[in-house]
VOPAGU-2260 file (C-alpha; in pm, 1 decimal, decimal comma):
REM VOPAGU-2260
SITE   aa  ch    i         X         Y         Z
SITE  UNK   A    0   13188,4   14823,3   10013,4
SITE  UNK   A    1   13298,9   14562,6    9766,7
SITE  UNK   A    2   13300,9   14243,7    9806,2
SITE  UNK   A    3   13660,5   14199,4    9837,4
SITE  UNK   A    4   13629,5   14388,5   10156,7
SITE  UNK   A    5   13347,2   14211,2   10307,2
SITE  UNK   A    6   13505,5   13864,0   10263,8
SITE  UNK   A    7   13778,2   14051,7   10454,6
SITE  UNK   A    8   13570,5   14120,4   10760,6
SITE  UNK   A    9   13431,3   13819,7   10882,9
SITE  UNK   A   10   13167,8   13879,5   11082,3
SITE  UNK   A   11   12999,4   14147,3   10874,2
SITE  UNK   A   12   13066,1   13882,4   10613,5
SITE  UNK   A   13   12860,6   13648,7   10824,1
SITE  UNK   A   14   12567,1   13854,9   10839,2
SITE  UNK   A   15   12583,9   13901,5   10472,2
SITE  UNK   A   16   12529,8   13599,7   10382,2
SITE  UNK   A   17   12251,2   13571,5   10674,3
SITE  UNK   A   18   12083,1   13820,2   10532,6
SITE  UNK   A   19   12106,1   13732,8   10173,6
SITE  UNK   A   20   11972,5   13368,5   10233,1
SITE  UNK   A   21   11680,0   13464,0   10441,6
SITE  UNK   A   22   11636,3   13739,9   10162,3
SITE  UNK   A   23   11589,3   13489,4    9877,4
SITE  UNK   A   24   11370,6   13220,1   10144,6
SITE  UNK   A   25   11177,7   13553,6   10225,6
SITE  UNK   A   26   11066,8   13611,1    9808,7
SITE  UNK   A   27   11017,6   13252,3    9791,4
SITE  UNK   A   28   10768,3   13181,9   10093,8
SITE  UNK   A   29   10597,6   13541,9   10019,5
SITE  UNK   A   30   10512,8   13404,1    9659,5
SITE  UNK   A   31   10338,6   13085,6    9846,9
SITE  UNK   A   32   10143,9   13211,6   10124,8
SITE  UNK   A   33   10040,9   13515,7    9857,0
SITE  UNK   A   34    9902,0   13220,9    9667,1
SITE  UNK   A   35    9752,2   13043,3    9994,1
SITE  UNK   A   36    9631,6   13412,1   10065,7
SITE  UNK   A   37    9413,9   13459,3    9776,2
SITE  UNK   A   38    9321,0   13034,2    9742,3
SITE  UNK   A   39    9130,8   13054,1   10094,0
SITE  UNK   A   40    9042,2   13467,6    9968,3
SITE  UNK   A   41    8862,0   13343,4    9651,1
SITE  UNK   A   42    8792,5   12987,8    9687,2
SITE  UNK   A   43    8766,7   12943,9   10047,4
SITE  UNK   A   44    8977,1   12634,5   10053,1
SITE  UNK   A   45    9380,3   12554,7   10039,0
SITE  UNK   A   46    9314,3   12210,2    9824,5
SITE  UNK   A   47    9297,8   12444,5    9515,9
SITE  UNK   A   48    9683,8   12573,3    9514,2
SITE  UNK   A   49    9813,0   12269,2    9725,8
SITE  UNK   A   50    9677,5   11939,8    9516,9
SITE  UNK   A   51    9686,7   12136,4    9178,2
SITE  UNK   A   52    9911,9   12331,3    8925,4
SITE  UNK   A   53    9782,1   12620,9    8877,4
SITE  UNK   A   54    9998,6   12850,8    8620,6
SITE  UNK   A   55    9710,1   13045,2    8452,5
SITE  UNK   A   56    9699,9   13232,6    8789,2
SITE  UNK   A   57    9433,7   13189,6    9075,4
SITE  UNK   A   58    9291,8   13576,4    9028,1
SITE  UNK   A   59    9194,4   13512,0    8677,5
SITE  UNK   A   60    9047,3   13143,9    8774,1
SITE  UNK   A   61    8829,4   13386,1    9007,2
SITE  UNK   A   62    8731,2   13642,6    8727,5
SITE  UNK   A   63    8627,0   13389,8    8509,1
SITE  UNK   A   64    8401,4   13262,1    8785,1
SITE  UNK   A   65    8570,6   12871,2    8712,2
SITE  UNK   A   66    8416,6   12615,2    8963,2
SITE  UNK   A   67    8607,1   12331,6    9090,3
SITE  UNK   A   68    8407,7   12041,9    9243,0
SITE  UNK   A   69    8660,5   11817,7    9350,7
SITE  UNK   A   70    9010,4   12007,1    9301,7
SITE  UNK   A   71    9260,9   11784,4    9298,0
SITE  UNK   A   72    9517,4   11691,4    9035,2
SITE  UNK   A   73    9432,8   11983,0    8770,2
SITE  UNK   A   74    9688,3   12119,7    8580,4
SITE  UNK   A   75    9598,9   12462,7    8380,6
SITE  UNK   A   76    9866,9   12600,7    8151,1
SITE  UNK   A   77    9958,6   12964,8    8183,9
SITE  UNK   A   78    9824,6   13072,8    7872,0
SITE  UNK   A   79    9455,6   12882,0    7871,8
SITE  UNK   A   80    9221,7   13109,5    7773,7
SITE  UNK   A   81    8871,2   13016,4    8013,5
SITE  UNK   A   82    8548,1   13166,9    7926,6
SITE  UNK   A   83    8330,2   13281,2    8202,2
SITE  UNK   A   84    8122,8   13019,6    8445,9
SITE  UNK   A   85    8326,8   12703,4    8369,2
SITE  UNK   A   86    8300,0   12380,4    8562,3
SITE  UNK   A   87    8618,9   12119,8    8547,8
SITE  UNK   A   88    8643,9   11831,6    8785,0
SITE  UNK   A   89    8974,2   11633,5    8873,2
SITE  UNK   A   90    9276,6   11538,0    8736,4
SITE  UNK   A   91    9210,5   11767,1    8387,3
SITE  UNK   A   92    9498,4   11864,1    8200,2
SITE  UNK   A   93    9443,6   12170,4    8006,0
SITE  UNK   A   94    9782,7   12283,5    7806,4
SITE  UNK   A   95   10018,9   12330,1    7487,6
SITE  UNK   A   96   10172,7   12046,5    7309,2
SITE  UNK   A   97   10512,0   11975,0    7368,4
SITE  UNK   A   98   10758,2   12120,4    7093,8
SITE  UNK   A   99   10515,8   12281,9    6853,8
SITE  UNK   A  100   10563,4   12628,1    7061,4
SITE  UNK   A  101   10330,7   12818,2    7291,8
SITE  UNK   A  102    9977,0   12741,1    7147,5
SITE  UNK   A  103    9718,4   12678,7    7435,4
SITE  UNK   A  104    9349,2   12596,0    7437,4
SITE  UNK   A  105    9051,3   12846,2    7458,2
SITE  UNK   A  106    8741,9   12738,8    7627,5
SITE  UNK   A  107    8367,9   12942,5    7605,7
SITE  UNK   A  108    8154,1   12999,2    7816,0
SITE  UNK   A  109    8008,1   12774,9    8054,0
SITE  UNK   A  110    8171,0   12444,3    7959,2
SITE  UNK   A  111    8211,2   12141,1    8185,6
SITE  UNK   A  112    8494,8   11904,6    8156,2
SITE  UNK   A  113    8440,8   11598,0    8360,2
SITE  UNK   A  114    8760,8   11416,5    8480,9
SITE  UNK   A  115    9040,2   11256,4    8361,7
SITE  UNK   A  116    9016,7   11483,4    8055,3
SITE  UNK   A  117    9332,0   11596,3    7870,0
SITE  UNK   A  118    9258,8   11934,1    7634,6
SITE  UNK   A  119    9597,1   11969,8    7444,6
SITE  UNK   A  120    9724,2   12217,5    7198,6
SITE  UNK   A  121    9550,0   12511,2    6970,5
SITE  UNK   A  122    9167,2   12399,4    7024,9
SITE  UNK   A  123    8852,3   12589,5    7058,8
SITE  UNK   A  124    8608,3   12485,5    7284,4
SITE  UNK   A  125    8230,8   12667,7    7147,0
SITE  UNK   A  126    8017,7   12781,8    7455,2
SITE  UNK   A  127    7764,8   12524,4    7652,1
SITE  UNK   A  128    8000,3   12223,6    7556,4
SITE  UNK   A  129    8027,6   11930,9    7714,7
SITE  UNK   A  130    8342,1   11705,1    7747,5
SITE  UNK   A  131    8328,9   11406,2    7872,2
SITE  UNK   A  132    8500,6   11185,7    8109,6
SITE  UNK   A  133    8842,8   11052,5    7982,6
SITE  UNK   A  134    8827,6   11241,8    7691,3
SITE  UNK   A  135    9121,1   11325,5    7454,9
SITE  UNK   A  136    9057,2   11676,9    7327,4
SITE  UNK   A  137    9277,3   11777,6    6991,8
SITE  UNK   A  138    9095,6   11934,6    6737,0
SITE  UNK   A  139    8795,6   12196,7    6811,1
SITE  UNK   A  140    8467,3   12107,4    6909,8
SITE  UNK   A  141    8179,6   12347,4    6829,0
SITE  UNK   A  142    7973,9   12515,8    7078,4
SITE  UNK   A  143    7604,8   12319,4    7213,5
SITE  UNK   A  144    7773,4   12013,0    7190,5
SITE  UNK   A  145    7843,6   11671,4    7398,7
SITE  UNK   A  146    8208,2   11536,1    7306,7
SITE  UNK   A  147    8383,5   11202,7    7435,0
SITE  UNK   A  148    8611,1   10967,8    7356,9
SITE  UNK   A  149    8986,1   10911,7    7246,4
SITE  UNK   A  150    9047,8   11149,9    7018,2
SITE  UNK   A  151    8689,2   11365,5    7131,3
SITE  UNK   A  152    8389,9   11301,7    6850,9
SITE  UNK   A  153    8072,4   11507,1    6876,8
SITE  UNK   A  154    7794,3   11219,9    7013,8
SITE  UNK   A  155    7516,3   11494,7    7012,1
SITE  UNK   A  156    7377,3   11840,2    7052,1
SITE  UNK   A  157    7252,9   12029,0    7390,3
């Protein structure tokens, strides 16, 4: 039946359009409980997907084993690459640059970035580092290191 025709018949019209709006609220509301699903599946809590933007995905946040002390505020770029056992508290921003095209941070394993911290653009992060709190990450920081400050400097070895 074209559409011609069902414009024609109102009431089968009328269900149409029922059914096509409650289709596309349907895909949209399965997408968020899916994500609720597997936030109180894997983390046993709904703070992680509701106070945070999550775009690497919340299965591979569980593969990698990342802990989240205090989740709230955290935004994780879709293609962050995060070693096993990591620890980040609040408000972290881990993402590309704007404009320079889709180059995203890799973090080792077990790293802990304390709050407030932004990690931005193509970085490395070696394994057993440790950022700081209010740190500004841009170029790469070896691995058995402490690192703080605006731009991140090394301060010492772990």
């Amino acid at each position: 039946m074209t559409m011609q025709k069902l414009k024609e018949n109102k009431v089968l019209y009328f269900f149409w359009s029922l059914f096509s709006y409650f289709f596309r609220k349907i895909t949209i509301y399965k997408r968020i409980f899916s994500n609720l699903y597997f936030c109180l599946i894997y983390f046993r809590s709904f703070r992680v997907v509701l106070l945070n933007d999550l775009t690497i995905g919340l299965e591979r946040l569980y593969q990698s084993k990342v802990y989240f002390p205090h989740p709230v505020g955290i935004v994780i770029g879709k293609g962050v690459k995060i070693g096993n056992n990591c620890t980040i508290y609040q408000n972290v921003t881990i993402g590309a640059k704007t404009g320079i095209g889709d180059k995203y941070p890799t973090l080792g394993n077990n790293i802990t970035v304390y709050a407030n911290t932004c990690i931005i653009g193509d970085v490395t992060i070696g394994d057993n580092a440790i950022i700081g709190a209010c740190s500004l990450v841009l170029q790469d920081i070896p691995a058995n290191v402490i690192a703080v400050g605006n731009p991140a400097k090394v301060i010492a070895y772990v």
